[in-house]
C-alpha positions as CSV (number, residue, x, y, z in Angstrom):
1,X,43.1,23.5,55.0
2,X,40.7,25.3,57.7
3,X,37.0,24.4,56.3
4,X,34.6,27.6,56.1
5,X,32.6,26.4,59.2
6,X,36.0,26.0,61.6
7,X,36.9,29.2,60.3
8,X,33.4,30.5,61.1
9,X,33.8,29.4,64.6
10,X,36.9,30.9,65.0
11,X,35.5,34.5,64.4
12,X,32.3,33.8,66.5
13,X,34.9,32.6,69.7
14,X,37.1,35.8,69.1
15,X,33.9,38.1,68.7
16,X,32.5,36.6,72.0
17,X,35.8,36.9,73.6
18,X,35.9,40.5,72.8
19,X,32.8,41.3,73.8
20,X,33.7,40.1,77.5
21,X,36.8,41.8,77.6
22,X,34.9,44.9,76.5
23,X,32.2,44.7,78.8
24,X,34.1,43.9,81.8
25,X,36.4,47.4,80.9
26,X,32.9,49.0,81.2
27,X,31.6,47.1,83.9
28,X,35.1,48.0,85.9
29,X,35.1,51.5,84.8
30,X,31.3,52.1,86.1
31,X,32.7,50.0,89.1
32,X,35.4,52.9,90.0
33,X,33.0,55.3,89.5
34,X,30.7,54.1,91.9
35,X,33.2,53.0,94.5
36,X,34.9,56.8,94.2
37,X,31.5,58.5,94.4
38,X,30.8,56.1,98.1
39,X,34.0,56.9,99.5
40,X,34.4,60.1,98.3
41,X,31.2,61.3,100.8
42,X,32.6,59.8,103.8
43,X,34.2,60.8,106.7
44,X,37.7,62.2,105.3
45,X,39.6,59.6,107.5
46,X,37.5,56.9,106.5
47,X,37.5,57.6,102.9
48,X,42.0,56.8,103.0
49,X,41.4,53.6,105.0
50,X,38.1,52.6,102.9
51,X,39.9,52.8,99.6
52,X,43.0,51.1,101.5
53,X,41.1,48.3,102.3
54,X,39.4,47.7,98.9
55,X,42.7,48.2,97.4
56,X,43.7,45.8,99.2
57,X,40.8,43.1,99.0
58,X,41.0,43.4,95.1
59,X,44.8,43.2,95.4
60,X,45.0,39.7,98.0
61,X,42.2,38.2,96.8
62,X,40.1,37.4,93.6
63,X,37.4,39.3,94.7
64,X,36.0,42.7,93.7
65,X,34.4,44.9,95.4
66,X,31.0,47.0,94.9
67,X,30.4,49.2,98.3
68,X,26.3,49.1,97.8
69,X,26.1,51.7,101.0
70,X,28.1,54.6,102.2
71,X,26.9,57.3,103.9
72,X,23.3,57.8,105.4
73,X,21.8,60.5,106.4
74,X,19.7,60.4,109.5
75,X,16.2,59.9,107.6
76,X,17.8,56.9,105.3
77,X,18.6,55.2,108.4
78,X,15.3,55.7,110.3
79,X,14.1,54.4,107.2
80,X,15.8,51.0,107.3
81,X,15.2,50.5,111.3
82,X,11.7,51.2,110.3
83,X,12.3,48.0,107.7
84,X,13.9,45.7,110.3
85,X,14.3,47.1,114.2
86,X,17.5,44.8,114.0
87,X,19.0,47.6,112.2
88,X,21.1,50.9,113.9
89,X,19.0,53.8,115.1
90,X,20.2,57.1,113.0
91,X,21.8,58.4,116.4
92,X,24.2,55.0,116.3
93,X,24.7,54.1,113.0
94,X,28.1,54.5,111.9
95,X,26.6,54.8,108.4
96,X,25.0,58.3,109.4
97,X,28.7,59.2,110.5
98,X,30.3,58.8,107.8
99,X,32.3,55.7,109.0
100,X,31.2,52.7,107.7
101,X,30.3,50.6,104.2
102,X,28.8,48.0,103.2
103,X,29.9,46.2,100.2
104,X,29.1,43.1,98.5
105,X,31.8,41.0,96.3
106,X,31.7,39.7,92.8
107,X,34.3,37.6,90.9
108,X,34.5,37.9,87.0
109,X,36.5,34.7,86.5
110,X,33.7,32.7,88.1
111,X,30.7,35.0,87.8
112,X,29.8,34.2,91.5
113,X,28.7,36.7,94.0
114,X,28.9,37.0,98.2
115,X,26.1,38.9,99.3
116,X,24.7,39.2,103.1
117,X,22.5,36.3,102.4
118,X,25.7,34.4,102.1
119,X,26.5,32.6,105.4
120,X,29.4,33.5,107.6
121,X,31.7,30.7,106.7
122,X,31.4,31.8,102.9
123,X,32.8,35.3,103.3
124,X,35.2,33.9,105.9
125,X,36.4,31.9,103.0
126,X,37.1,34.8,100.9
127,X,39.8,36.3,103.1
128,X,38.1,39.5,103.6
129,X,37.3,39.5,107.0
130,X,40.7,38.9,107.8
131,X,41.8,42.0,105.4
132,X,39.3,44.2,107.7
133,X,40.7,42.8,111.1
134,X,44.2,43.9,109.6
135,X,42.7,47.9,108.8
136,X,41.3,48.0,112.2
137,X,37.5,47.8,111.2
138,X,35.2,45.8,112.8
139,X,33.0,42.9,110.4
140,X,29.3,42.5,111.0
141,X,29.4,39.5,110.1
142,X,30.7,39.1,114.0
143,X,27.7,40.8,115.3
144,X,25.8,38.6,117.7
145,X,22.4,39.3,117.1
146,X,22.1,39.9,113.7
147,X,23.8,38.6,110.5
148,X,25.2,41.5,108.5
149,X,28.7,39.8,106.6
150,X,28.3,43.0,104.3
151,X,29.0,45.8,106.8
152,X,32.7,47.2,107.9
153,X,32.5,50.1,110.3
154,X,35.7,51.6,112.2
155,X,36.0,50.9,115.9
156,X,38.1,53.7,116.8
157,X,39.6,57.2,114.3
158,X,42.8,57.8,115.0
């Protein structure tokens, strides 16, 4: 016979588990959104290789992905090479074209994050990079003057 505190427990564990299972449906819902509303204001070939790629990342990997920049216009970006001169000029971001994201990655198993604080060798490790070589978009976290792990831009349209 199940004692009225192991039965107790039991409903706390399933309510808790719920409650995850519920918030993560929200958190991914919110997730799309976001992620549609980014692409969906780039250039209109970037926006079917974008959503490739993070269809991919989320599909190869056990990482998600939340794109925290899209499209600039030319006054955003003056305002972040105001912020840090290691940053593109509005007149060569691809940002500002339309043609690049930057996204950071978030795992709900493990409740860990990459971020661009995190060094190279830790998004190496996630396999992303090599999913953005395979699109034909160029990593920042390659760049040789300035760390930026969270930025994919295209190197050539077709």
């Amino acid at each position: 016979m199940i004692s009225r505190n192991t039965k107790a427990n039991l409903v706390s564990y399933a309510i808790v588990v719920l409650l995850y299972f519920v918030a993560m449906h929200i958190q991914q819902y919110s997730k799309d959104s976001d992620t549609a509303a980014e692409l969906g204001i780039l250039e209109p070939d970037a926006q079917k290789i974008f959503r490739d790629f993070v269809t991919a990342i989320e599909t190869e990997t056990d990482w998600n992905v939340h794109i925290s920049s899209g499209k600039r216009t030319p006054e955003q970006q003056a305002e972040l090479k105001g912020k840090d001169p290691r940053n593109a000029a509005a007149f060569s971001s691809k940002h500002v074209l339309g043609q690049a994201i930057d996204i950071n990655l978030y795992s709900t198993y493990t409740l860990q994050y990459i971020r661009k604080s995190d060094s190279k060798e830790e998004w190496l490790a996630t396999g992303v990079p090599a999913i953005a070589k395979r699109f034909g978009l160029k990593w920042g976290g390659d760049f040789k003057t300035y760390h930026d792990p969270v930025h994919f831009e295209f190197t050539d349209l077709p």
